[in-house]
Structure formats: structure tokens, C-alpha cells
C-alpha positions as a Markdown table, in Angstrom:
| # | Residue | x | y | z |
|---|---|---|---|---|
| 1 | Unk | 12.5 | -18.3 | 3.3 |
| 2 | Unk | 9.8 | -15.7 | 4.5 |
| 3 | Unk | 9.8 | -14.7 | 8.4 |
| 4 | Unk | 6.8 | -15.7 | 10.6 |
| 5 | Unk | 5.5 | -12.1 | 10.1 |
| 6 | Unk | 5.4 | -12.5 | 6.1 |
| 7 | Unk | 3.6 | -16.0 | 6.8 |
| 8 | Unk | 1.3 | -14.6 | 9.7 |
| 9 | Unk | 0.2 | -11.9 | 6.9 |
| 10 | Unk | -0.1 | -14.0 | 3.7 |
| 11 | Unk | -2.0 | -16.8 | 5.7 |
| 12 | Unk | -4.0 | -14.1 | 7.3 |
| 13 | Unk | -4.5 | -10.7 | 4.9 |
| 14 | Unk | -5.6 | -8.1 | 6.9 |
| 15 | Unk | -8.0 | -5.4 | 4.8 |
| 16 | Unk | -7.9 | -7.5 | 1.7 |
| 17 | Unk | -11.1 | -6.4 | -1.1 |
| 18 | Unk | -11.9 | -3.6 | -2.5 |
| 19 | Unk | -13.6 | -0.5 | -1.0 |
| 20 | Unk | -16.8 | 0.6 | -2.1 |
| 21 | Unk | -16.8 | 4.5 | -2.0 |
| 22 | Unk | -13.1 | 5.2 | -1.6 |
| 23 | Unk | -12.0 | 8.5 | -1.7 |
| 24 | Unk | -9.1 | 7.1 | -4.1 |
| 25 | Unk | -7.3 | 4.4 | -5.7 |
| 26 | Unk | -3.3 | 3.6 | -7.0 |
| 27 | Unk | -2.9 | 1.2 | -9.0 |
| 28 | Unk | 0.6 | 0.1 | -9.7 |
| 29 | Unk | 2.4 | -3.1 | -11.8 |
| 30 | Unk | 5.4 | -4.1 | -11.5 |
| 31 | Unk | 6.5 | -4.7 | -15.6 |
| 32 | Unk | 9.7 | -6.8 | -14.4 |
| 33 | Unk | 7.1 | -9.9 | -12.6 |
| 34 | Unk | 3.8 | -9.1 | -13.3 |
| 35 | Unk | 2.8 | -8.0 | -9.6 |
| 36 | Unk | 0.2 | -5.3 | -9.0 |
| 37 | Unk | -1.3 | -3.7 | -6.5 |
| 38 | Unk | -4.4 | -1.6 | -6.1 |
| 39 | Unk | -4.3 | 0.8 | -2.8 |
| 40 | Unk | -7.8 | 2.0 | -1.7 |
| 41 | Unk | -7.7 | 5.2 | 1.1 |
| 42 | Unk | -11.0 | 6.1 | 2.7 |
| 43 | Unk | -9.7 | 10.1 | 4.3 |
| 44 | Unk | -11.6 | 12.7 | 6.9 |
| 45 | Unk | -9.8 | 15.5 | 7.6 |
| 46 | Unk | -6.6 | 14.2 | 6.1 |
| 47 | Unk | -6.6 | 11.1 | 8.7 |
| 48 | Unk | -6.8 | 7.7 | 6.7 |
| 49 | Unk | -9.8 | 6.0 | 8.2 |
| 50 | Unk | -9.3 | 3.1 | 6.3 |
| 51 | Unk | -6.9 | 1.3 | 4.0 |
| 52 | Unk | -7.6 | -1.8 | 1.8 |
| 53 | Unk | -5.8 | -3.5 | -1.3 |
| 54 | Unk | -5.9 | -6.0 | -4.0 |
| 55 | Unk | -3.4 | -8.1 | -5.3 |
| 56 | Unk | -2.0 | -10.0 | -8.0 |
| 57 | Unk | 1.4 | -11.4 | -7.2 |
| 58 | Unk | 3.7 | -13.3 | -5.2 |
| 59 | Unk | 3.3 | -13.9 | -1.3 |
| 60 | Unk | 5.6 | -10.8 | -0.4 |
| 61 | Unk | 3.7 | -8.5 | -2.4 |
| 62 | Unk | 0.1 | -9.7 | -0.6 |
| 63 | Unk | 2.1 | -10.0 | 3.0 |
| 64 | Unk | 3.9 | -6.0 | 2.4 |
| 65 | Unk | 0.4 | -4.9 | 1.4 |
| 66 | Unk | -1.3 | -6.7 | 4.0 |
| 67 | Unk | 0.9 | -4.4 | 6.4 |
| 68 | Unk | 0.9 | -1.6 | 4.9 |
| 69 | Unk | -2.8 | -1.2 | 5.1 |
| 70 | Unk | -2.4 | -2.1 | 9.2 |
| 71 | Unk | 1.2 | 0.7 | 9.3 |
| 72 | Unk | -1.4 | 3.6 | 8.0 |
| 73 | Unk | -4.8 | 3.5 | 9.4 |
| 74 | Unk | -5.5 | 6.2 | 12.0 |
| 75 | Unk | -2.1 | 8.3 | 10.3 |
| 76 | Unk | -2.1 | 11.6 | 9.2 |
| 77 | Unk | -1.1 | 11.5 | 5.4 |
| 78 | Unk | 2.2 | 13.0 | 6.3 |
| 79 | Unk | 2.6 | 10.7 | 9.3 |
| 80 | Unk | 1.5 | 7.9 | 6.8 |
| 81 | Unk | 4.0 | 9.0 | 4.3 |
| 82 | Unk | 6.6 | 7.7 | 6.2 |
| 83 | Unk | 5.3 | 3.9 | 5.3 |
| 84 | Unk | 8.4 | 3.6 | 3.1 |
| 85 | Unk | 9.4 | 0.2 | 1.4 |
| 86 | Unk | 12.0 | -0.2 | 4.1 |
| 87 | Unk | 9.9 | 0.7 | 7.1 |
| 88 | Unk | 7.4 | -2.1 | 5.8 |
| 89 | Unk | 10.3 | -4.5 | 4.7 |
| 90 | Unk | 11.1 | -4.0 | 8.2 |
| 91 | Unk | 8.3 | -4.2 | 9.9 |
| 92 | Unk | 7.8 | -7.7 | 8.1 |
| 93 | Unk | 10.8 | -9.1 | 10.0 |
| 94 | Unk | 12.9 | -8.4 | 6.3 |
| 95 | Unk | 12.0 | -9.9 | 3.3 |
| 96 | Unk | 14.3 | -12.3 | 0.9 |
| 97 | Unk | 16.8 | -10.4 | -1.3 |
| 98 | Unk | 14.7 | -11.1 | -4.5 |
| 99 | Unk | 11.7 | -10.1 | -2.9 |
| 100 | Unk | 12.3 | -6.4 | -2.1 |
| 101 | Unk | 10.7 | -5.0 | -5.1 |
| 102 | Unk | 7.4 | -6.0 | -3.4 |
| 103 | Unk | 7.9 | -3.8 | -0.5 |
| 104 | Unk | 8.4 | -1.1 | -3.3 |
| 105 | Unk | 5.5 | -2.1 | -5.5 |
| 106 | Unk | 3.3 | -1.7 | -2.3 |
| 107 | Unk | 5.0 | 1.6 | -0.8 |
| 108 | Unk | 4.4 | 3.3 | -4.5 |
| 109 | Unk | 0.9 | 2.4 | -4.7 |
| 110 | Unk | 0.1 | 3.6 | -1.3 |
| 111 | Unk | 2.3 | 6.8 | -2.2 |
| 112 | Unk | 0.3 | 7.2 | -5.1 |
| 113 | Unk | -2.9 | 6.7 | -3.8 |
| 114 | Unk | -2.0 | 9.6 | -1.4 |
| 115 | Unk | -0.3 | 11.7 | -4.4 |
| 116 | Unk | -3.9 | 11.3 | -6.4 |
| 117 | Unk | -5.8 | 12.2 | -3.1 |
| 118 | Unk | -3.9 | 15.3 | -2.4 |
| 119 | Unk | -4.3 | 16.6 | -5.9 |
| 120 | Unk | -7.7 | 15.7 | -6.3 |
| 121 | Unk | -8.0 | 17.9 | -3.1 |
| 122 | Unk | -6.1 | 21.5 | -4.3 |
| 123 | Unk | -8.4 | 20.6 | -7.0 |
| 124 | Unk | -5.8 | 19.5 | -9.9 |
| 125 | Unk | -6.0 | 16.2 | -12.3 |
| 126 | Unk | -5.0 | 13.3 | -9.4 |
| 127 | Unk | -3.5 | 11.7 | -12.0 |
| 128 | Unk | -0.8 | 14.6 | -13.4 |
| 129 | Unk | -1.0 | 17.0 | -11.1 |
| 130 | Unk | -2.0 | 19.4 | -13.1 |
């Protein structure tokens, strides 16, 4: 069963929508369940002023992205970097064995969103890298 925090954050998403004017988007899906994810970052001086999501999937993945979002607003993007899928597992009171790969499907979305932002920045495709 899910922990009050995994129920407080399903029955109550926090930064749930899309962002009009984000500085960047990851989109992830997880090919084993169908879950995905879209992570929107708003960045100023490499602070994230604001975090929102979408999400297609069960209630772990919308309760893990629900936190996420809350974990890395105000963060530098290193500081942020350290939302890993355990950290937000955790900070959800844990999460149900079969459940896990949603803390992962929302910690590589945000990672990516940060991975395109950061290349888009040193001026390189934010897709590749390149």
C-alpha cells in the first residue's frame, strides 16, 4: 500500500500543468508500463525558479513527480541534481517494491530536463550534446 505522503501528493499534486515559457522540457516513457512524464524547469542564473510536470501513469509516478517538483525549486542545478530516485523514494515515506521504477521515471526526466538545459546553454543540440 502507498504511505500517507504518496496519498497526501496524489490527492493533492503540487505544480501539476504545463508551463508556458519554460526554459526546457524532458520528456521521458517508461516502455515496460506505459508511464511518462514531462519535466518543465523555468532557470535564472542557474537557480530553478520553478518546476512543473505532466503525467500519464500510475499514482506513484504522479505522487514522485508531485515531489520532485517541491525537492528542486529554489536549488542550484547541482544542488538539484542530487533529487535522485532514492532521495524522492525516500522522501515519499518509500514506495512499494513494484513501484520503484516511478521514482526513476521521474528522477530521469528531471535529470534530463537539466541535461537539455545545460547544453542548450554551452550552446550544443540539448538533445545530443552535440
Amino acid at each position: 500500500m502507498y504511505s500517507d505522503a504518496v496519498a497526501d501528493h496524489l490527492k493533492n499534486p503540487r505544480n501539476l500543468g504545463e508551463m508556458p515559457g519554460a526554459d526546457v522540457k524532458g520528456e521521458v516513457v517508461n516502455p515496460l508500463c506505459g508511464d511518462m512524464l514531462t519535466m518543465y524547469l523555468k532557470v535564472e542564473n542557474d537557480i530553478i525558479q520553478d518546476a512543473r510536470f505532466l503525467s500519464f501513469g500510475c499514482p506513484a509516478a504522479i505522487a514522485v513527480s508531485s515531489m520532485i517538483t517541491e525537492k528542486v525549486k529554489g536549488k542550484s542545478l547541482e544542488e538539484a541534481k542530487k533529487a535522485s530516485s532514492q532521495a524522492i523514494a525516500e522522501a515519499l515515506e518509500g514506495l512499494p517494491p513494484d513501484k520503484h521504477h516511478c521514482s526513476n521515471l521521474g528522477a530521469d526526466a528531471f535529470l534530463l530536463a537539466i541535461r537539455m538545459y545545460e547544453n542548450s546553454k554551452a550552446g550544443k543540440d540539448p538533445e545530443s550534446g552535440s
